[in-house]
N, C-alpha and C positions, 0 to 999 in steps of 0.2 A: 913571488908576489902573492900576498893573500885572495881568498876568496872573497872576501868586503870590496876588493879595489876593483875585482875583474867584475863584479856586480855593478861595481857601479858605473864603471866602463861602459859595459854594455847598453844600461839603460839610457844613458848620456848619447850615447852613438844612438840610441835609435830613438830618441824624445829630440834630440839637435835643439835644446834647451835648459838652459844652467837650472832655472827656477824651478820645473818639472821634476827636474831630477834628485834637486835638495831637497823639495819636499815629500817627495816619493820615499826617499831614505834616510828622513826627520835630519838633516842638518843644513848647516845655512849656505846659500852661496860662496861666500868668503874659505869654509871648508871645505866644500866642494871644490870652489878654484885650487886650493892646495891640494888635497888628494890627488886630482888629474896634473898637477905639477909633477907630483913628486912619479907619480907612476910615469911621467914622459921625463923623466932624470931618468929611471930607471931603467926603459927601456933604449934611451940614448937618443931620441928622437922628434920631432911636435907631432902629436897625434891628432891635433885639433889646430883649425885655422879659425879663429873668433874675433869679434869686433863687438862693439855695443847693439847692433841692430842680427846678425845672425851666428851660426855654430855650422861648421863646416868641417868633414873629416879630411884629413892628408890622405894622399895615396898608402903611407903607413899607418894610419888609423885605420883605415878600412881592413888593412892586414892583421892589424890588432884586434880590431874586433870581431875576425872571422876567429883569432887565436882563443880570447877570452871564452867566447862562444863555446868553443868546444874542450876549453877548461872548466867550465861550469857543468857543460852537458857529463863527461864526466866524473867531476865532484857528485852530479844526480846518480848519475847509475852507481857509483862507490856505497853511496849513503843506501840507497835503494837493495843491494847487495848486503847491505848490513842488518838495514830493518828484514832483509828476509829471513836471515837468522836468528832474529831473534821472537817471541814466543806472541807476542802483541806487537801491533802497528802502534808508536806512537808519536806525540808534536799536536803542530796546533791549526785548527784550519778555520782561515779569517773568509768571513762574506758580506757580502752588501746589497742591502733590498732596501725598498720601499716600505715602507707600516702596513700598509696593505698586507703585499706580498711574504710579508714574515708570518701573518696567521693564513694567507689564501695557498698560497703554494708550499713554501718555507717546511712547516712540519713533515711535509709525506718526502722530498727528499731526503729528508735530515735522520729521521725515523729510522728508518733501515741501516743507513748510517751509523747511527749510534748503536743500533746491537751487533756490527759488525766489528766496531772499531770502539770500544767504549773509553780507551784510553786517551783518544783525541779529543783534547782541547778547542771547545766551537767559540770563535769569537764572531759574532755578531753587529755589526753597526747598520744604524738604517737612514735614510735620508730621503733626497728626492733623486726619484728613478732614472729622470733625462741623467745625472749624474752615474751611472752606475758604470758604462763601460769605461768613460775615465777614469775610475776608482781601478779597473783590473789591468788597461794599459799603461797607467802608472807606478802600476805595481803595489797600490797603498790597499787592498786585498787580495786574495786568493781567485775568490770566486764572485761574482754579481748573478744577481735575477735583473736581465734588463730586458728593456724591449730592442727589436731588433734594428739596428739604426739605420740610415740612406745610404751610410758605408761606412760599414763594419773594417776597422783597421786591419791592416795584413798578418797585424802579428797577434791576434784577438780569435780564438773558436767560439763558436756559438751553434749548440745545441736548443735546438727546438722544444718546448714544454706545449705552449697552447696559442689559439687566437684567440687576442681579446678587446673583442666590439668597443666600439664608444659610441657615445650620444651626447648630443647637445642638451645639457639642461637651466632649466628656471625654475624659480620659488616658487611654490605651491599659497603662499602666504598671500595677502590683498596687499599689494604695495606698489609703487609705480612703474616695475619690471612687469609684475602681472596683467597694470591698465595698458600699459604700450602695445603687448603682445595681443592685449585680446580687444584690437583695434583692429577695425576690418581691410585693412592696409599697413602694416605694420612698417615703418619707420626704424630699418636696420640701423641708418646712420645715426638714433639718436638713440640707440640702444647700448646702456652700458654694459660691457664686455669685460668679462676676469676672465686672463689667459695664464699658463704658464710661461715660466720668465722663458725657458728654452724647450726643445723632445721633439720628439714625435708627434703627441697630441696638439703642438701648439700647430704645428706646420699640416696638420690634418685638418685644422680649423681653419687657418686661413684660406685651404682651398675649398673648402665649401664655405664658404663665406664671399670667396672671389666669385665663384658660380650666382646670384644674388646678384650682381652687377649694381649695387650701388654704394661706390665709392668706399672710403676708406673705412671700418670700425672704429667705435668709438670705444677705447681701450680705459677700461677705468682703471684698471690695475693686473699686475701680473704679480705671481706667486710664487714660491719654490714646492712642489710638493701638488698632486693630485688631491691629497683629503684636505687640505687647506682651501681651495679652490671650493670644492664640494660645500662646505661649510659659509664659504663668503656666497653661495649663490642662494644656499638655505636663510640665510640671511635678509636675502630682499637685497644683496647689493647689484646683483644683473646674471648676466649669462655667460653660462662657459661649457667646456667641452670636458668629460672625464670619462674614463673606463669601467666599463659597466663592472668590473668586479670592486673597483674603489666604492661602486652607488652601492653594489650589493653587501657589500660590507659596513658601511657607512654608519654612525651612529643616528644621522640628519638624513637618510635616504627617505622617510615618510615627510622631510618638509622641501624635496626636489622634485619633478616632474621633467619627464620625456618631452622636449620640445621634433624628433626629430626621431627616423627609423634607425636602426642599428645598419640597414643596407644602405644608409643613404653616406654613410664614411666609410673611409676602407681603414680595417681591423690593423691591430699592430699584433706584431708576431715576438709573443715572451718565450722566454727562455735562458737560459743558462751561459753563461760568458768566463771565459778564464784564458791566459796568454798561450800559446801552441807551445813556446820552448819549455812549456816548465809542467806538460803533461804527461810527462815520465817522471814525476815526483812522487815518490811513493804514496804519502796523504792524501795529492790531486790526482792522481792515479786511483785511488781507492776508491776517493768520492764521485766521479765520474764515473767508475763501475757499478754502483749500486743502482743505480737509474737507466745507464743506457743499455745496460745487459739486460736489462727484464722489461 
């Protein structure tokens, strides 16, 4: 059985979703249904108990994919054995950050990195951060800069870089966010609110929000993305919540202002994200060692 099959084995057993898993390894469902076919022809048996609503392993699945598991961990150490022979580390190492993150954090990892290992391949994509550890539990990168989530998946490490504050901010501009706020009774409920569509920071807002006791926010819109956010508050369209290193990076941080102390939220903890089975890869191996060694 190929190494593509037992990969995808694996991640199928442990995502227990077709959709997850086609995308994860860029093919469609319909192929997917066939490969896990053909691999349960071949091993003589159903490895999977599925129906339209859930994905369910057999008692032989589960024995498969203890098998797969340690046919891959394997194939790692073989390949890891071979790069040690030979004279340069090389391949390709994919990550996923935030726009932020890629000039805040991003270079002083990568730096040392690149004069260790100058022959790897850095692929780079960046997006919005609540997305990040999905990106690694999915397997669709190597590595993420995320923050650290309410619960971090089992099969997910996460190394520590920094704490990073947030604050409430608003427009510094004369516009009707500014007169609302600077009423001597302010009117939360008729305050327009840009939140992120999902994270951390959204669920940080709402609970100092819920403290405030009255009633529900008035949601003007929600966003993908912490600098987007930033941007629509510089704007004059209301208030929202972001990380103080999004504000200090910010090209619009002179048209935001601090409505709120940095102590008065509790901080999200950044850092580094990449799956446990595949930390004996020789690249993910590598790149983990320049950081957490020194």
């Amino acid at each position: 059985m190929d190494i593509k099959s037992l990969q995808v084995f694996s991640h199928l057993a442990s995502s227990l979703h077709f959709g997850q898993t086609a995308h994860a390894h860029h093919v469609s469902p319909s192929t997917l249904s066939r490969m896990i076919q053909r691999i349960e022809d071949e091993v003589g048996c159903k490895l999977l108990q599925r129906d339209n609503r859930s994905v369910e392993l057999t008692v032989a699945g589960s024995k498969f994919e203890q098998y797969a598991n340690q046919q891959l961990l394997q194939w790692q150490q073989f390949q890891g054995e071979l790069q040690a022979e030979q004279p340069q580390l090389t391949g390709k190492l994919s990550l996923y950050c935030s726009v932020t993150a890629a000039y805040s954090h991003l270079p002083q990892l990568l730096d040392g990195f690149r004069r260790l290992y100058p022959h790897i391949e850095i692929m780079l994509d960046t997006g919005n951060a609540a997305n990040a550890v999905d990106k690694v539990k999915d397997q669709q990168v190597d590595f993420a800069i995320a923050a650290y989530p309410e619960s971090l998946p089992r099969s997910c490490y996460f190394y520590s870089l920094a704490q990073i504050p947030l604050s409430i901010i608003a427009p510094t501009i004369d516009c009707q966010v500014s007169q609302k706020l600077a009423q001597r009774q302010v009117n939360w409920q008729q305050m327009p609110i840009i939140l992120p569509d999902h994270g951390a920071a959204r669920k940080r807002f709402e609970h100092w929000y819920r403290q405030k006791g009255q009633g529900k926010p008035n949601i003007y819109a929600t966003v993908s993305g912490h600098e987007a956010l930033v941007s629509m508050v510089a704007l004059g369209c209301g208030v929202g919540i972001a990380p103080e290193v999004v504000l200090e990076n910010s090209p619009v941080k002179d048209r935001v202002r601090r409505i709120s102390s940095t102590a008065a939220i509790k901080p999200f903890e950044l850092g580094v994200c990449c799956l446990k089975k595949r930390m004996e890869e020789p690249v993910i191996k590598a790149f983990l060692a320049t950081f957490i060694e020194h």
